[in-house]
C-alpha positions in Angstrom: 0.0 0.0 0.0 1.1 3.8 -0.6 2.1 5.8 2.1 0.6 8.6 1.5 2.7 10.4 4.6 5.6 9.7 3.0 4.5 11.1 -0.4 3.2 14.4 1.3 6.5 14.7 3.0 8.5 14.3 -0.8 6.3 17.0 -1.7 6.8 19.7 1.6 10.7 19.0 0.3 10.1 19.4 -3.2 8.2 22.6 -2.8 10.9 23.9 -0.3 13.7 22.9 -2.4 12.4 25.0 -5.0 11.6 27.6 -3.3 15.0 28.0 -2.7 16.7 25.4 -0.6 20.2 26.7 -1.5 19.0 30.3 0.7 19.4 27.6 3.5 23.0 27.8 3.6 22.5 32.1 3.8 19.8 32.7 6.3 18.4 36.0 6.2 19.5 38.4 8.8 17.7 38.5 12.3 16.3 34.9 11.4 15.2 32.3 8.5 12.7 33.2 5.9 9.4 30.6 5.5 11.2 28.8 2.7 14.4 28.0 4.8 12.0 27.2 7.8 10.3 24.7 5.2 13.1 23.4 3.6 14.9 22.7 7.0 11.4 21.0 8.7 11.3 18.8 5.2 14.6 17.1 6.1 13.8 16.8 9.7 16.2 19.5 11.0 13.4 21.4 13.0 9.7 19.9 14.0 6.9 21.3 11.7 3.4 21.5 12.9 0.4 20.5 10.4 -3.1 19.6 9.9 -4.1 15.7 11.3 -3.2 13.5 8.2 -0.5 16.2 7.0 2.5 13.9 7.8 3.8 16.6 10.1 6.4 16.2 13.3 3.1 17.1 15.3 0.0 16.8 13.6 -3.2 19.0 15.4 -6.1 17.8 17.1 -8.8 19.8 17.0 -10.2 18.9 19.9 -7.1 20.0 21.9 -6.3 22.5 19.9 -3.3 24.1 17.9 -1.4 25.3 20.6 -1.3 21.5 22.1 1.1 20.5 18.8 2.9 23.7 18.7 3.9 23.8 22.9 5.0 19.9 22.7 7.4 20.6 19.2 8.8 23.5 20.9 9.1 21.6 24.6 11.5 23.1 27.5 14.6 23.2 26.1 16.7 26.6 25.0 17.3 26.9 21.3 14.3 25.1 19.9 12.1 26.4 16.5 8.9 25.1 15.2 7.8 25.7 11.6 3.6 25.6 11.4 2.5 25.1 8.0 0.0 26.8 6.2 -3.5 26.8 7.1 -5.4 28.0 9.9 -5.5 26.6 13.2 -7.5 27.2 16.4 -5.9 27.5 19.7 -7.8 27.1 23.2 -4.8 28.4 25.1 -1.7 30.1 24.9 1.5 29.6 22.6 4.4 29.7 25.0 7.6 30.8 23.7 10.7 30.2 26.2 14.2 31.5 26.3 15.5 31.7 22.7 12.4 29.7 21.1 11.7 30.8 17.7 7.8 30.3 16.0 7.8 30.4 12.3 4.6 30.3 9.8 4.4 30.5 6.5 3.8 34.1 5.8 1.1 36.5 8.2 -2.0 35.5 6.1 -0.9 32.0 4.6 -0.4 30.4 8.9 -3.1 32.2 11.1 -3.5 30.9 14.4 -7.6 31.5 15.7 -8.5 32.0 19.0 -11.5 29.1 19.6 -14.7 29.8 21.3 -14.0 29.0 25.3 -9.9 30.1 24.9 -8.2 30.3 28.2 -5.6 32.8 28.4 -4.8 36.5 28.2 -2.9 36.0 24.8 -2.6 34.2 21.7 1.4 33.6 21.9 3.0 34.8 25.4 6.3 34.0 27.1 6.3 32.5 29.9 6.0 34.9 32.1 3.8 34.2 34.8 4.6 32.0 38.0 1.5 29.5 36.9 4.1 28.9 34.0 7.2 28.6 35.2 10.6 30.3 34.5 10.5 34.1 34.1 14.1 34.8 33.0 13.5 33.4 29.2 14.7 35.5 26.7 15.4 36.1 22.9 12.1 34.9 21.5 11.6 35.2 17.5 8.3 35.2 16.0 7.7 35.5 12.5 5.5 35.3 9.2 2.2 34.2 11.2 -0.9 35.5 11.7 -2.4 35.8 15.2 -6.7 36.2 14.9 -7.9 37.1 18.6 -11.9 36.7 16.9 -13.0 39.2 19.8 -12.0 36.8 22.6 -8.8 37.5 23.7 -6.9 40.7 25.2 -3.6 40.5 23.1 -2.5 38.9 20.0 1.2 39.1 22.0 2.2 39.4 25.6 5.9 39.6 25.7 6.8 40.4 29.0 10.2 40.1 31.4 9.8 40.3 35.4 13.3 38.4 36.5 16.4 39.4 35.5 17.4 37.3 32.4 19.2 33.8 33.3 20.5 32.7 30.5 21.1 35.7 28.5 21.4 39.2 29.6 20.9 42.0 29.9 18.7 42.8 26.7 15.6 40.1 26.4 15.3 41.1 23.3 12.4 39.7 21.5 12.5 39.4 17.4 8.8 40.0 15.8 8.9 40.1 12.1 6.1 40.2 9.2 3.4 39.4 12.2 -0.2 40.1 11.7 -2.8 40.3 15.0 -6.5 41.4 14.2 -9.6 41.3 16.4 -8.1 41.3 20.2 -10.0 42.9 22.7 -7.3 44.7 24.6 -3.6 45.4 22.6 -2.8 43.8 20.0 0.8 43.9 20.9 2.3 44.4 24.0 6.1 44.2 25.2 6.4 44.9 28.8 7.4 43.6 32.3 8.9 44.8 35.8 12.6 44.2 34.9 14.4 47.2 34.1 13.6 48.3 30.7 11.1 45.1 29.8 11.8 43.3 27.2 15.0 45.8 26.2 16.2 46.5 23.1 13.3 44.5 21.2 12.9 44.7 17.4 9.6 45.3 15.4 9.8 45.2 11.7 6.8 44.7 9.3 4.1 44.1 11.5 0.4 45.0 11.2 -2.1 45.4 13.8 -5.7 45.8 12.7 -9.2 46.3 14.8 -7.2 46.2 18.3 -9.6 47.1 21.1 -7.3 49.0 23.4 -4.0 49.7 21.9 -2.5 48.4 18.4 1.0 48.6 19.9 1.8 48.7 24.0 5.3 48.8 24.1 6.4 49.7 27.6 10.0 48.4 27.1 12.9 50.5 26.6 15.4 50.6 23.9 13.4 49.2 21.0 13.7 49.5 17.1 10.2 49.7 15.0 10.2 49.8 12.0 8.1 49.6 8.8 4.6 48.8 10.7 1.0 49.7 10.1 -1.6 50.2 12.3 -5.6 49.9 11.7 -8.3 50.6 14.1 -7.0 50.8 17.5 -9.2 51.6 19.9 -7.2 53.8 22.2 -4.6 54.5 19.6 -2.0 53.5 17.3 1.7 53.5 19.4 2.1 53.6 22.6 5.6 54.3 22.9 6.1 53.9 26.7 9.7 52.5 27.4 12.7 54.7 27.0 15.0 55.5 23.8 12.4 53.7 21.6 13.7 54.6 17.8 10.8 54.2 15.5 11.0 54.7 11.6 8.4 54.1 8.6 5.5 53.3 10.1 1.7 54.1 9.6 -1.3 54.5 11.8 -4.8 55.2 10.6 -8.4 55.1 11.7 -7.6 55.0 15.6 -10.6 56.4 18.3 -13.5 55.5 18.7 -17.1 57.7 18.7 -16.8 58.3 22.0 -13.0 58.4 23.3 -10.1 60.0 21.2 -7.1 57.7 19.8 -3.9 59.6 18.4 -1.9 57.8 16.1 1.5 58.1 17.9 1.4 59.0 21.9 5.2 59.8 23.2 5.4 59.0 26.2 9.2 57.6 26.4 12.2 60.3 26.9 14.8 60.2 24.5 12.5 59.2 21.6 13.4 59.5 17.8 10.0 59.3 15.7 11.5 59.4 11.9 9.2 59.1 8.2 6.2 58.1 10.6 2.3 58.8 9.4 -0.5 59.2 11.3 -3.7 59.6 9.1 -7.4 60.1 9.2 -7.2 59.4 13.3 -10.1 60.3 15.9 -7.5 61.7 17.9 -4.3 63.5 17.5 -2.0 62.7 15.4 1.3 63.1 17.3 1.2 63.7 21.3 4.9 64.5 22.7 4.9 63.8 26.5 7.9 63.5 27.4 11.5 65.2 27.2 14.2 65.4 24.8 11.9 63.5 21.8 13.0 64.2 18.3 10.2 63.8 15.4 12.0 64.3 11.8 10.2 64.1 8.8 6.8 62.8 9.8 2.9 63.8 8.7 -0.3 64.0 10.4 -2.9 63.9 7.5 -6.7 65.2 8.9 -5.7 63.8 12.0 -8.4 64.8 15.2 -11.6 63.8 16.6 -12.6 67.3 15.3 -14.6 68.3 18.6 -11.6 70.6 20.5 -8.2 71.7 19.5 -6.6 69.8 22.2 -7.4 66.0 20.8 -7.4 67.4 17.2 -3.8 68.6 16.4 -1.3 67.5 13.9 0.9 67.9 16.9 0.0 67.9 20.2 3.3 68.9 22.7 2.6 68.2 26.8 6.8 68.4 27.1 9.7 70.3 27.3 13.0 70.1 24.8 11.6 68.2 21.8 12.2 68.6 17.8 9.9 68.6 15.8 10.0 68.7 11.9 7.0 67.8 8.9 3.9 68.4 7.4 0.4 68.8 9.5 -3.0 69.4 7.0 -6.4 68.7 6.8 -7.3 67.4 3.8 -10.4 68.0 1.7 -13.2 65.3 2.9 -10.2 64.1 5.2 -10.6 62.8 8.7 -11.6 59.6 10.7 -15.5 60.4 9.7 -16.3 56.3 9.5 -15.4 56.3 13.5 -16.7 59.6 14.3 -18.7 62.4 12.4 -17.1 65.5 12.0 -13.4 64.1 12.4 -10.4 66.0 11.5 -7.8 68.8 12.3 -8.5 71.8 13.6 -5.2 72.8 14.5 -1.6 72.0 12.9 0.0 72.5 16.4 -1.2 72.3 20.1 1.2 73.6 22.9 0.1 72.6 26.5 0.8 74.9 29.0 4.3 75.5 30.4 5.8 73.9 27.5 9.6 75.6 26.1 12.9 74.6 24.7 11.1 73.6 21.5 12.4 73.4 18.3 9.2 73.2 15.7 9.1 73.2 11.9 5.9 72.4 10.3 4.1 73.0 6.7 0.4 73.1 6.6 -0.2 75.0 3.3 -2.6 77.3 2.5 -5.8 75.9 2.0 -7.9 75.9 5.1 -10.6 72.8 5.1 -13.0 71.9 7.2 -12.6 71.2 10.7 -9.4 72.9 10.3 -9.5 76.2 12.5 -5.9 77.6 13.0 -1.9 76.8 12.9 -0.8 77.0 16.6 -3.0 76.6 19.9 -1.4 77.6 23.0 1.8 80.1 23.5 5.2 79.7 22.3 8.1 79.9 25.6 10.7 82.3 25.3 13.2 80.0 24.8 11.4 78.5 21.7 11.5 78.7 18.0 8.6 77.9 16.5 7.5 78.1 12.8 4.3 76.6 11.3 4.0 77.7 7.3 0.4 78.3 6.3 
């Protein structure tokens, strides 16, 4: 008789070979790409996780769920990766990710793991983190080309988090998140946090997109971290929340954040020492940049209609709450612009708002000249004497 495993596993190594098995020998940088992943679980190198009947390392069963195959491939020990396949899989409880455990799908919309009805657990893929789990020193976790669907019934897609100093590699955690995709979560839809000094320090965000987050689409209250080229869609309470220190943050889009009763800006500063560089923030219900704290630097970036278009102070291009920032771009309202499918009457009214006390500011926006609708005037609030301040309109 046939064995049909054995033919499905020729063809996993058929279509990994040409999709380029000889990039195996020259992984990409910061991890492997979904063909090496494939091409390495073909020949057995690392555990792949697939349907039931799939020939896989660990096959799922639905009745236990996803997350049953994908724990037990990874196990306990350091330096482990699991490929999952294409498809889409339900979990009923967390992925856990130890120290220096990589998870690798297929590509963000070609592996989605689903929360299932009844899941138990504050996050799709966590680290362990919590005393109910175990060790909280693990560090170095790499996630990449999945897709993480919270359907509504779960708080975050991903719920990095370090409370113990690091044991077996310090003293940056350092998680890896690359071409990830969360949707539907009820709280953030990606958070990177903990009670260690600095979190999960010096993590690394690159093409990620979080859509229809209820509470934030990013939460990253660790210091030291590197974001780059991610979108945002939807976030309840905002876009970034750039909370940990020194967080460098470059190409990266937000739109459609807020709700129709609460403003969400795109991009909310709350970390010192912040560079903010080629960032949009677009049709928001909120603002579109809020500066709160000291010694930020925002180079190059837009706010386009950005406001919930009710008062100046949540409907600025730029909204400044601190002291010694820099702050260079483009702030407009656009014809018919604005957040108008989350609230009515959405948009700018003001290119620049300066809270109260605010100085040592260095500010260089362009609005242009057209004045559209909610737009009202360029600057709200008083320029400090030791300010230079310049908004072109």
């Amino acid at each position: 008789m046939q064995d049909k495993r054995s033919d499905r596993r020729s063809l996993l190594r058929a279509a990994a070979v040409s999709a380029g098995a000889a990039a195996v020998a020259a992984p990409a940088l910061g991890g492997i790409t979904p063909a090496q992943a494939a091409a390495l679980a073909s020949t057995g190198a690392i555990p792949w996780v697939g349907p039931a009947g799939s020939g896989a390392t660990y096959e799922v069963n639905t009745t236990l769920g996803a997350q049953a195959a994908i724990n037990a491939a990874l196990g306990s020990a350091s330096m482990k990766a699991v490929f999952v396949a294409p498809g889409q899989y339900k979990l009923k409880s967390p992925v856990v990710l130890g120290d220096k455990q990589a998870l690798i799908g297929a590509g963000p919309l070609v592996t989605m793991l689903r929360a299932d009805t009844g899941f138990s657990g504050s996050a799709l893929v966590m680290n362990p983190w919590t005393a109910a789990l175990g060790a909280i020193g693990a560090s170095r976790q790499c996630v990449s080309d999945i897709g993480l669907d919270g359907a509504n019934l779960v708080a975050n897609g991903l719920n990095f988090q370090m409370n113990a100093t690091p044991t077996a590699y310090g003293p940056d955690p350092a998680p890896w998140l690359t071409r990830v995709f969360v949707t539907r979560t009820t709280g953030d839809g990606i958070y990177l946090g903990g009670t260690y000094a600095g979190g999960q320090r010096e993590f690394k965000l690159t093409d990620c997109r979080v859509e229809n987050a209820g509470g934030w689409s990013y939460n990253l209250q660790s210091s030291d971290g590197f974001v780059s080229g991610c979108s945002a869609q939807g976030g309840d309470l905002g876009g970034y929340l750039i909370g940990g220190g020194n967080i460098k943050v470059w190409g990266s889009k937000v739109y459609g954040t807020g709700t129709s009763t609460a403003a969400g800006p795109g991009f909310k500063i709350e970390s010192s020492r912040a560079t903010v560089v080629g960032c949009e923030a677009q049709d928001t219900a909120g603002n579109g940049f809020e500066i709160r704290a000291a010694n930020c630097t925002i180079s190059g970036c837009t706010a386009d209609s950005t406001g919930f278009g009710s008062s100046d102070a949540d409907s600025a291009g730029f909204y400044v709450a601190a002291s010694a920032a820099s702050i260079e771009g483009g702030s407009f309202q656009r014809a018919g612009g604005g957040g108008k499918w989350v609230v009515a009457g959405a948009g700018m009214r003001t290119a620049l708002y300066l809270a109260s006390g605010v100085d040592y500011l260095s500010v260089r926006l362009v609005t242009g000249s057209a004045r559209e609708t909610p737009f009202v005037r360029l600057i709200t609030g008083t320029v400090g004497a030791r300010s230079s301040v310049s908004v072109l309109g």
